[in-house]
C-alpha positions as CSV (number, residue, x, y, z in Angstrom):
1,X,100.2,117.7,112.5
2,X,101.1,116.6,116.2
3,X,104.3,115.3,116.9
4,X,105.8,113.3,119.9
5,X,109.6,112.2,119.5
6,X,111.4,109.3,121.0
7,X,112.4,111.0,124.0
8,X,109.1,112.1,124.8
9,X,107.1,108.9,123.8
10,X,109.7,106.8,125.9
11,X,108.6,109.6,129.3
12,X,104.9,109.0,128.8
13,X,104.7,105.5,128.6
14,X,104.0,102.7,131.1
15,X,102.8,99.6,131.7
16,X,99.7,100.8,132.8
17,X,99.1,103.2,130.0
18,X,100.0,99.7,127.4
19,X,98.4,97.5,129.2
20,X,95.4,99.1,129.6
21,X,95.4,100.4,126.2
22,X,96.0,97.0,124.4
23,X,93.5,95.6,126.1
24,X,90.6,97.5,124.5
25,X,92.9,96.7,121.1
26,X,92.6,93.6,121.2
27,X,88.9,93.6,122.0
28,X,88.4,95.9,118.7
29,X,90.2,93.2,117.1
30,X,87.8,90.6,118.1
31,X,84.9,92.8,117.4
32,X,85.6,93.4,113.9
33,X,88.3,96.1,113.5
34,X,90.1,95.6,110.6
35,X,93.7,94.7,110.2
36,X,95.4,94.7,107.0
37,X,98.0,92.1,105.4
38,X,101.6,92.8,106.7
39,X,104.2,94.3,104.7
40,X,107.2,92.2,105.1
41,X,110.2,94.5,103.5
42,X,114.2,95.1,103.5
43,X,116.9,98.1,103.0
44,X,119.5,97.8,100.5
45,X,120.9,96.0,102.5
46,X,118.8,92.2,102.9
47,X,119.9,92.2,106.5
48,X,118.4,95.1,107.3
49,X,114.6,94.9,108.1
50,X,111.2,96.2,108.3
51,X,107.4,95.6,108.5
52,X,104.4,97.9,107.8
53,X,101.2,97.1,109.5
54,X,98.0,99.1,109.4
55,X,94.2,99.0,110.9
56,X,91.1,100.8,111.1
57,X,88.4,100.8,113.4
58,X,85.4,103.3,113.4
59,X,87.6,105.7,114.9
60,X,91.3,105.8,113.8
61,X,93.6,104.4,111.2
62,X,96.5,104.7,110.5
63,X,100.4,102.3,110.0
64,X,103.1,101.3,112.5
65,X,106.4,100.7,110.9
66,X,109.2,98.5,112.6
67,X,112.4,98.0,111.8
68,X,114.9,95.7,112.2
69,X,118.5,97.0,111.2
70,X,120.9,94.2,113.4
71,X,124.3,96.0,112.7
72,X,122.8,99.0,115.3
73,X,124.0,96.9,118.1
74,X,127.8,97.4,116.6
75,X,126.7,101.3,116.6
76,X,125.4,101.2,120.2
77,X,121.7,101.9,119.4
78,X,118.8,99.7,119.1
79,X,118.5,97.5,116.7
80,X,114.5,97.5,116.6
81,X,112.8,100.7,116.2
82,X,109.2,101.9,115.0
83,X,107.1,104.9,114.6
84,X,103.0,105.6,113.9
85,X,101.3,107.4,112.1
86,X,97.7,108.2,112.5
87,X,95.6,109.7,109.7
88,X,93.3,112.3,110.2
89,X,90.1,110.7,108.3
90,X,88.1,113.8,107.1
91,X,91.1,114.7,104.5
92,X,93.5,112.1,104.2
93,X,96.5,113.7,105.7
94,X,98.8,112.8,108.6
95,X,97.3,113.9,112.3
96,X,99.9,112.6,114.2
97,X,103.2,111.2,114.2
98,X,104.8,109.0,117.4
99,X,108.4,107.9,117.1
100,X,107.7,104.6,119.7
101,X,110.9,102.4,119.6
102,X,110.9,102.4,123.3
103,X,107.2,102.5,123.3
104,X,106.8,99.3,120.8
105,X,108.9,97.1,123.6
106,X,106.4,98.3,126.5
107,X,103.1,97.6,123.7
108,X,104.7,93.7,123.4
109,X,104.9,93.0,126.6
110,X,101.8,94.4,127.5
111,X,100.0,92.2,125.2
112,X,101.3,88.8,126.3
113,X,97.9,87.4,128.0
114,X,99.5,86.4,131.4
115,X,96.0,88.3,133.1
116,X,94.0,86.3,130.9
117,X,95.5,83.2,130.6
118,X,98.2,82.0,133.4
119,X,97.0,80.4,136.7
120,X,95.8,83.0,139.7
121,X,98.6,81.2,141.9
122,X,101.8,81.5,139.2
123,X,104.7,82.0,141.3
124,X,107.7,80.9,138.5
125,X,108.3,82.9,135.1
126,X,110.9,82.6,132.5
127,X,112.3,85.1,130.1
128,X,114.7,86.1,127.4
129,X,115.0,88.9,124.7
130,X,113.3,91.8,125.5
131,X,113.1,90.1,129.0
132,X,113.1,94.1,131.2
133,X,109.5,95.2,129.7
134,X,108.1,91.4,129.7
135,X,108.8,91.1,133.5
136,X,108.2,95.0,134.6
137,X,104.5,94.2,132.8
138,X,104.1,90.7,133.7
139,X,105.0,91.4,137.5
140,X,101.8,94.1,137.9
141,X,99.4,91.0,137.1
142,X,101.2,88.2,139.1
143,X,103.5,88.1,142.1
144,X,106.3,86.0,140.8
145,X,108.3,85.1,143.5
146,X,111.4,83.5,141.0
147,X,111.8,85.5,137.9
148,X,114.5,83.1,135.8
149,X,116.4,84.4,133.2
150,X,117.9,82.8,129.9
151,X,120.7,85.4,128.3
152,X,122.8,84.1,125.0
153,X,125.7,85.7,127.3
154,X,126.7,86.2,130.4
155,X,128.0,89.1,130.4
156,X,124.5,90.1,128.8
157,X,122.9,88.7,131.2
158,X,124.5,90.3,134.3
159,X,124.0,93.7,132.6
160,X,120.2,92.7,132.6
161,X,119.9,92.1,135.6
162,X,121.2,94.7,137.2
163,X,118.9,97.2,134.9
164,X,116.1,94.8,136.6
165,X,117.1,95.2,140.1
166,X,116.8,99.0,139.6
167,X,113.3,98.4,138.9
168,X,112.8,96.3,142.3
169,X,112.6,93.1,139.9
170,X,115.2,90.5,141.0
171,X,115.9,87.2,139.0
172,X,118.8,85.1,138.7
173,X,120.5,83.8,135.0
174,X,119.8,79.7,134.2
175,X,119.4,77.6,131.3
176,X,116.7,77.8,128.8
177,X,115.5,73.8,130.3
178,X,116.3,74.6,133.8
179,X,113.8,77.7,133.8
180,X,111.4,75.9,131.3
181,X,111.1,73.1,134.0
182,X,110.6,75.2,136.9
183,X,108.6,78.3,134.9
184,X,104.6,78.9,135.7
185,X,104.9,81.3,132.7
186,X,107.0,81.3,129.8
187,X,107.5,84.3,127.5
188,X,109.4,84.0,124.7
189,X,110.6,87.1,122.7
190,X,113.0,85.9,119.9
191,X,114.0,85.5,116.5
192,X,114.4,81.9,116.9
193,X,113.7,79.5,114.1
194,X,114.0,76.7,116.1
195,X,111.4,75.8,118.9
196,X,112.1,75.1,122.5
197,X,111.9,71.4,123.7
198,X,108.6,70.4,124.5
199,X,109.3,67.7,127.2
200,X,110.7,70.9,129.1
201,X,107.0,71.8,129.7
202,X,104.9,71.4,132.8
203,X,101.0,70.8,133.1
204,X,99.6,74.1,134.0
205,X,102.2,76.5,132.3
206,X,101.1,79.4,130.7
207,X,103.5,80.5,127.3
208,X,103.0,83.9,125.7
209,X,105.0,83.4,122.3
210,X,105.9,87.2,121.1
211,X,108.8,86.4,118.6
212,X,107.4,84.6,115.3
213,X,105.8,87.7,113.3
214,X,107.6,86.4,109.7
215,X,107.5,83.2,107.4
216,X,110.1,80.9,108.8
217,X,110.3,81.8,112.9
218,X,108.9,79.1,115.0
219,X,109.9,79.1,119.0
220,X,107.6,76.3,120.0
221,X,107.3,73.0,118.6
222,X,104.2,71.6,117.2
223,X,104.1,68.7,119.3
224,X,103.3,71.2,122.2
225,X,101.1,73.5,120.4
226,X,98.8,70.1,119.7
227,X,98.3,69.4,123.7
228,X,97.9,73.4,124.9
229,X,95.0,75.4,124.5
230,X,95.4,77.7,121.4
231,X,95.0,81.5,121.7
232,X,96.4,85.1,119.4
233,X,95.8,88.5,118.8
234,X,94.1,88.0,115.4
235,X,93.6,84.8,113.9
236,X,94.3,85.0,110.6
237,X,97.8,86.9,111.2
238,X,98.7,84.2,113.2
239,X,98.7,81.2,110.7
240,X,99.9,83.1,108.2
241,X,103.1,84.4,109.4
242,X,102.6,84.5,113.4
243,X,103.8,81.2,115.3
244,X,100.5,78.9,114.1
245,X,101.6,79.2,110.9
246,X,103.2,75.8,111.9
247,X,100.0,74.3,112.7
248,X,97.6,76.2,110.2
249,X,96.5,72.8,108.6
250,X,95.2,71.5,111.7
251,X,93.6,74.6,112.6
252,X,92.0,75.2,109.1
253,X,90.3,71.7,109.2
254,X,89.4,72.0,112.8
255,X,91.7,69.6,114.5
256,X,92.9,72.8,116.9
257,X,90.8,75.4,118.4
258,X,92.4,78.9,118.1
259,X,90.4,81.7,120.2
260,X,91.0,85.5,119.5
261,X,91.8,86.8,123.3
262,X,89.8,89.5,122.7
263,X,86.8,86.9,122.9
264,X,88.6,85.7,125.8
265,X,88.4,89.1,127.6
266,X,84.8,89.8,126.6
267,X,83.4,86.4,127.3
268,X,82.6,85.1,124.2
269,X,85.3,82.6,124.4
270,X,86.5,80.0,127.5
271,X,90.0,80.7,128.2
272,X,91.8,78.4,131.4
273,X,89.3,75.9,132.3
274,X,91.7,74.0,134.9
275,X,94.6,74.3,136.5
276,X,96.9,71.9,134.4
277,X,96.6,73.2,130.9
278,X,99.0,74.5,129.1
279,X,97.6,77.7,127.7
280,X,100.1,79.6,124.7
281,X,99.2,82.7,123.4
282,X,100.9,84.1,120.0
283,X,100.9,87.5,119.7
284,X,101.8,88.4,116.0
285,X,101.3,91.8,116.9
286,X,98.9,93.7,114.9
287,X,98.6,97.4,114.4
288,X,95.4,98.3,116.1
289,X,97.4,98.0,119.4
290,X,100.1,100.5,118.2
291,X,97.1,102.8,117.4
292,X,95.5,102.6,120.7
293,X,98.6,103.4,122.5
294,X,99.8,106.0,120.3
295,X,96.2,107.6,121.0
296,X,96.5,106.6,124.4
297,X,100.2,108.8,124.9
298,X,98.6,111.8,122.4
299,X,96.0,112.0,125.3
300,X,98.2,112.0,127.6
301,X,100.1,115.4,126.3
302,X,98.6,117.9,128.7
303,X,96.0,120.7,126.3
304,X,97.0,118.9,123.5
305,X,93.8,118.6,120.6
306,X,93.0,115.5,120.4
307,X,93.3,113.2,117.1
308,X,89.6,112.8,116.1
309,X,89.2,116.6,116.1
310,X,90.3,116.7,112.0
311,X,92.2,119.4,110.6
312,X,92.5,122.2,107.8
313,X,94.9,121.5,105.2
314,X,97.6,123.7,104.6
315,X,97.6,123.1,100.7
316,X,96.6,121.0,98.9
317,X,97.5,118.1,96.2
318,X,95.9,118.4,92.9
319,X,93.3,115.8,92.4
320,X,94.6,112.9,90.1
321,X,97.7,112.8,91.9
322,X,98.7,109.0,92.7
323,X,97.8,108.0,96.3
């Protein structure tokens, strides 16, 4: 079985290597690789945490676990963490294993859409939680000029910034309205349960919703969601338990269009048609993405084998044994 810790993971990725690689997920997704319901689970502890998501496409399959474990912060370490596991498909066994905390936030941000979806001339973008990866990704497919961040603390928010600066991103802290008025793009990256205000919102504006991946988060309001043009990683995550699930009436009936990007990046769908609407994309996440980076950063591991190849088992379990 291969192996790539956190430390190493966390030294191969970048925001080309997600970007690129969560592209060609999300264009699996729309051409008929299958995602499986999420596992929504907890520790002993209610507080504490976690999902299990899985896919398959004709070529890999295999489950991303993330978990959420909020009293880390007290400890110093993350609170969100995640690891993959890839199956090798000719026995059944585990081919690979990628510890990807550090890799999960650079797979979000690459998958927010801005390429797709915001205007060719957006100058303005607006930020919070996980705002570092968002921007670093963001800022390789638009020149933003203004970069405005909202922080729950100061003090938070001056550490931020000065991590940005180091990466030659420079911003400045405001208000959630004040950079909503003024933002081209929005991403939002929270576990809010209460939307934003949707007066705050300009013709034009791009929003890449990241956040709502559980019954019960919402970070935009309906009355917004009803004016935009609708788009998501995979459609039937996102009404379920992704931030549509809000809306899933009115797209069930057919009151709201909601486009796969992935048909937005092959064609088959019509993303911006003109400069004032309001595009959102909700990414849910969904596992096919973690695959194709964790494939994506095995490949990059210099004469390594690569997954596909299959393996011999060293023993084996006796058949009848429960799965």
């Amino acid at each position: 079985m291969r192996f790539i810790s956190e430390a190493e993971s966390a030294a191969l990725i970048s925001e080309e290597l997600a970007f690129t690689a969560v592209r060609e997920a999300l264009i699996a997704a729309a051409e008929g690789a299958d995602s499986f319901p999420t596992v929504l689970g907890h520790g002993s502890d209610s507080e504490n945490r976690f999902t299990v998501k899985s896919a398959a496409s004709r070529k890999l399959a295999g489950v991303k676990i993330g978990s959420y474990w909020p009293g880390n912060a007290d400890r110093g370490i993350p609170r969100h963490n995640s690891i993959v596991l890839l199956f090798d498909q000719t026995i059944g066994r585990i081919a690979a294993t990628i510890e990807a905390g550090t890799v999960n936030a650079y797979r979000t941000a690459a998958a927010d859409a801005a390429d797709a979806l915001a205007r060719a001339d957006a100058g303005s973008l607006r930020d919070g939680t996980q705002a570092l990866y968002e921007c670093a990704v963001v800022s390789k497919v638009r020149p933003f000029d203004t970069i405005h961040v909202v922080a729950r603390s100061a003090e938070r928010g001056e550490r931020f910034l000065a991590e940005h600066s180091r990466k030659g991103l420079y911003g400045r802290l405001t208000t959630a309205r004040e950079a909503c008025l003024d933002a081209d793009v929005i991403v939002t990256a929270t576990t809010a349960r209460s939307p934003l205000d949707a007066d705050w919102i300009r013709p034009g504006t791009h929003i890449a919703s990241m956040g709502s991946d559980a019954h019960g988060k919402q970070e935009l309001p309906p009355t917004l969601l009803k004016k935009a043009r609708l788009f998501c990683d995979l459609p039937t995550q996102s009404v379920a338990n992704g931030e549509f699930q809000n809306i899933a009436d009115l797209v069930a009936d057919g009151t709201l269009r909601l486009d796969a990007l992935g048909d937005v990046l092959t064609g088959k769908a019509e993303g911006r048609r003109t400069p004032e609407d309001i595009t959102v994309f909700d990414s849910s996440g969904i596992a096919l993405q973690d695959l194709w980076v964790a494939t994506a950063l095995l490949n990059a591991v210099p004469n390594a084998p690569s997954v596909t190849d299959g393996m011999q088992p060293a023993n084996t379990t006796p058949d009848g044994a429960q799965a």
